[in-house]
N, C-alpha and C positions, 0 to 999 in steps of 0.2 A: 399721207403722213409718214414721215420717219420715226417706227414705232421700233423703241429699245425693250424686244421684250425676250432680248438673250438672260435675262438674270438669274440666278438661283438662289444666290444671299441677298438679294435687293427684293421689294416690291412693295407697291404703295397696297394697303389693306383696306382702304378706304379714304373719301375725301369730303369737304365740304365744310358750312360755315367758316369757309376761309381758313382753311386747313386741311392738312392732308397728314394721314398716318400713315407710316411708313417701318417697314421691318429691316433692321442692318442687322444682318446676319441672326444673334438671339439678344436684338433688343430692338424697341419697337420707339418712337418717336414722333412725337404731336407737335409740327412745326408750322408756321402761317404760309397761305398760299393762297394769293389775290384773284386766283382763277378758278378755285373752287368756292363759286358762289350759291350751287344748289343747298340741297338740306341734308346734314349727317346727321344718325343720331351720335350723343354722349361717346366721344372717343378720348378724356381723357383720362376716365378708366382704362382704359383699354390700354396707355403707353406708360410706357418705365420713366417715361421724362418730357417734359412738356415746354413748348418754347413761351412764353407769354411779353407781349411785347410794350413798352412803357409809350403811355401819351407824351411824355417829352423828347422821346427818341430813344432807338436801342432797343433793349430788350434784358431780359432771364431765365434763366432754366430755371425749371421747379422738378426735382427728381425725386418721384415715387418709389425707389428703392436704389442702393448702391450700386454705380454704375463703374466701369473703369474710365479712368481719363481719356484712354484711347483704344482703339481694338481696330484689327481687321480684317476684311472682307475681300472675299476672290471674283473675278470675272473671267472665265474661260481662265487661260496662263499667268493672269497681272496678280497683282494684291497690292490694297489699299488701305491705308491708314483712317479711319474712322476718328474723328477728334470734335465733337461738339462745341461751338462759338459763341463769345458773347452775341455776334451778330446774325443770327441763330443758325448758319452756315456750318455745314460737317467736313467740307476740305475737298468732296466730291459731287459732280453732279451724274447721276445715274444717267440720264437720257442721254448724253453723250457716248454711249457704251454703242450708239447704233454707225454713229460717224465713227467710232474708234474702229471696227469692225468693218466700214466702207474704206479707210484708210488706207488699215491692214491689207487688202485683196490690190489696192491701186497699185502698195509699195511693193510688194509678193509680184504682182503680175510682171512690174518695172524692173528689176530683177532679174525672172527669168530673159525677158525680150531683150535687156542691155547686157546681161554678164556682167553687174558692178553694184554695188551699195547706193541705194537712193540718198539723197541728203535734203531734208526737211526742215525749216522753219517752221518755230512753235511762235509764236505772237501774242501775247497776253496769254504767255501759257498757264498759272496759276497754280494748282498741285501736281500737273504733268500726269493727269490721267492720259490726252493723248502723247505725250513726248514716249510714256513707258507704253504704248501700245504699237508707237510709229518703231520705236528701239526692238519690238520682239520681234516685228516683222523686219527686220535687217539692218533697219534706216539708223545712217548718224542725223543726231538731231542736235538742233541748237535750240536752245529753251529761253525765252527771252521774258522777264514781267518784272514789270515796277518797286514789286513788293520782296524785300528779303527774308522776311517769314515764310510765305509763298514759295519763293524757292530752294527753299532750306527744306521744307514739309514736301516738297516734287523730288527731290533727293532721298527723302527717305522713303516714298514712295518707290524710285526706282530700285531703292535695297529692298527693299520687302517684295518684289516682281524677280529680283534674283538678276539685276541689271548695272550692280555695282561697276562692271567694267566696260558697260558697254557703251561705245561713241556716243556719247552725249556731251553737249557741253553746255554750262549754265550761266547765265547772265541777269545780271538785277541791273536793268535800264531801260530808259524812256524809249519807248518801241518805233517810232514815230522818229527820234533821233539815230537809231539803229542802223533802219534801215536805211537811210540816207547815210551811214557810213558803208553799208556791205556796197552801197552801189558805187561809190566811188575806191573800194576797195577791189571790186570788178568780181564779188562773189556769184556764186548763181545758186541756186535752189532747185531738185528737183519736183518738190513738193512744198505748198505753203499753208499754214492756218491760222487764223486768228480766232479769236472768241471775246470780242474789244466790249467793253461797259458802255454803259447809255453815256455817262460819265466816272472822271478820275485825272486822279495827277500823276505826272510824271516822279523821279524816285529828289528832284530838286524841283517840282511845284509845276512842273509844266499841266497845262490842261487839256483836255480830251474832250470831244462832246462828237455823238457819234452821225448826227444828222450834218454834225459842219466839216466831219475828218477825216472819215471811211473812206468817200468816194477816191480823196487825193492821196490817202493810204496804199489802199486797193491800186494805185493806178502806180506809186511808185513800188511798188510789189511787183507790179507785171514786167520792173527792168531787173528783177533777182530773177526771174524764170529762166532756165535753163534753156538747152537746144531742143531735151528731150524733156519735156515735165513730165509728171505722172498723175498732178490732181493742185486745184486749187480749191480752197474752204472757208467759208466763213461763219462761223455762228454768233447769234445773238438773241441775246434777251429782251431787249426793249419793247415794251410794249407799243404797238402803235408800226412798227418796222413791221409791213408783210413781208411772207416770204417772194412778193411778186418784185419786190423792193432792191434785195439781196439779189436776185434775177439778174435786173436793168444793169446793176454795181458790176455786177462780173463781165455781159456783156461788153459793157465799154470800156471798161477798164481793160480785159485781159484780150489777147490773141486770140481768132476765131476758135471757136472748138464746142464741146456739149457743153450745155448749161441748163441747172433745172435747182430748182428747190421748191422748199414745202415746210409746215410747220413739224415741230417734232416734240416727240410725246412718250410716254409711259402710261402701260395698261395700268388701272386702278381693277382690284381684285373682287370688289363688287359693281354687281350690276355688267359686268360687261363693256366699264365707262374706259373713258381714256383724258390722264390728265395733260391738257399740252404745257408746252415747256417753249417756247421761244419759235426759232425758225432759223434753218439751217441752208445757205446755198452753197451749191457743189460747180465747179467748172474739172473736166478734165479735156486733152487733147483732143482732134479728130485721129482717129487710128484706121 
């Protein structure tokens, strides 16, 4: 497993009954989690804010004491906007902090071996946890997602990591249509990631669905790779997607090279448990 257990202001405190408590920095939060099916006891004592979710859809906060609207938290050099959702989403997914950190060494190593700034496609990149992690390690990034809230909030993400000036550049558009422009615009990428939903629309209603659109994704992706890549990614949430799945996708999609994934996950602070979180495949070059 790819375990994120670089944190210091993150950590899940315990999980269960289909939740999971969780500590952001000095506030703690009782949010639903379809994978912790054992038995907790009573944790919404234990949280400043509680997500509780409506039989017709959606959900609410229920806040045990005054919270601020937003606050943030550090990982290793970044900092991240904390913002609580109706959809009970905080703007950040912790477990990605382990891929951010496999990133960072690809784009580092790519670097010194070429003498030149890697350049990186983000793909459904959402708050731009990895874009401000690809940006500290050198890399110009292109940030690509559907949603303009999203990357308006990865903006100021990248202000609060101290990245205001750094090669980025950001795009609210259909990802899918994207890249079928870079490729006829004869772009290349040294590095690519995506992290694509089960489902979702494009930013004028296109559709997405990920058992029908990965693979032909992933495949026109592999004509943005460069001479010299440094890493291809892909993470996903879907339940039901192994990571043995994400495996086969890379192999045939991309140019020969390593290929491996596995599910990935955050240590839960009791018990010694570990909650998983989706599954993450990695391709990088033969060297």
């Amino acid at each position: 497993m790819y375990l994120a257990s670089g944190w210091n202001a993150y950590e899940i405190l315990d999980a269960g009954n289909g939740d999971k408590l969780e500590r952001w920095g000095d506030v703690t939060l009782l949010r639903p989690d379809p994978q912790a099916i054992w038995t907790m006891r009573d944790a919404a004592a234990r949280a400043d804010a509680v997500y509780y979710r409506s039989a017709s859809g959606g959900g609410h906060w229920e806040y045990k004491k005054q919270l601020p609207e937003q606050w943030t938290i550090a990982y290793r050099d970044l900092r991240f906007i904390v913002r609580p959702t109706g959809f009970k989403h905080t703007g950040l997914f912790p477990e990605q902090a382990v891929n951010w950190d496999w990133m960072r060494e690809r784009i580092e190593a790519h670097g010194k071996r070429t003498g030149r700034r890697a350049k990186v496609l983000n793909l459904f990149a959402y708050t731009g946890g990895a874009t401000c992690a690809c940006a500290k390690a050198g890399a110009e990034v292109v940030h690509v997602d559907a949603a303009k809230g999203m990357v308006a909030w990865a903006k100021d993400n990248a202000a609060a990591s101290g990245l205001e000036t750094a090669p980025i550049r950001y795009l609210v558009d259909d990802c899918v249509k994207f890249v079928r422009r870079e490729i006829r615009r004869g772009n290349r990428y040294d590095g690519i990631l995506m992290d694509p939903p089960s489902y979702g629309r494009g930013p004028t209603g296109e559709m997405w669905k990920i058992e029908d659109d990965l693979f032909s994704l992933v495949g026109l992706c592999a004509e943005l790779l460069s001479d010299d890549p440094c890493f291809f990614l892909i993470n996903s949430y879907t339940t039901g997607l192994a990571p043995t799945v994400l495996s086969n996708v890379l192999k045939l999609a991309l140019p020969d090279g390593h290929t491996e994934a596995d599910e990935i996950g955050l240590p839960i602070r009791r018990g010694n448990l570990v909650l998983p979180c989706g599954a993450s495949g990695r391709w990088t070059p033969h060297e």
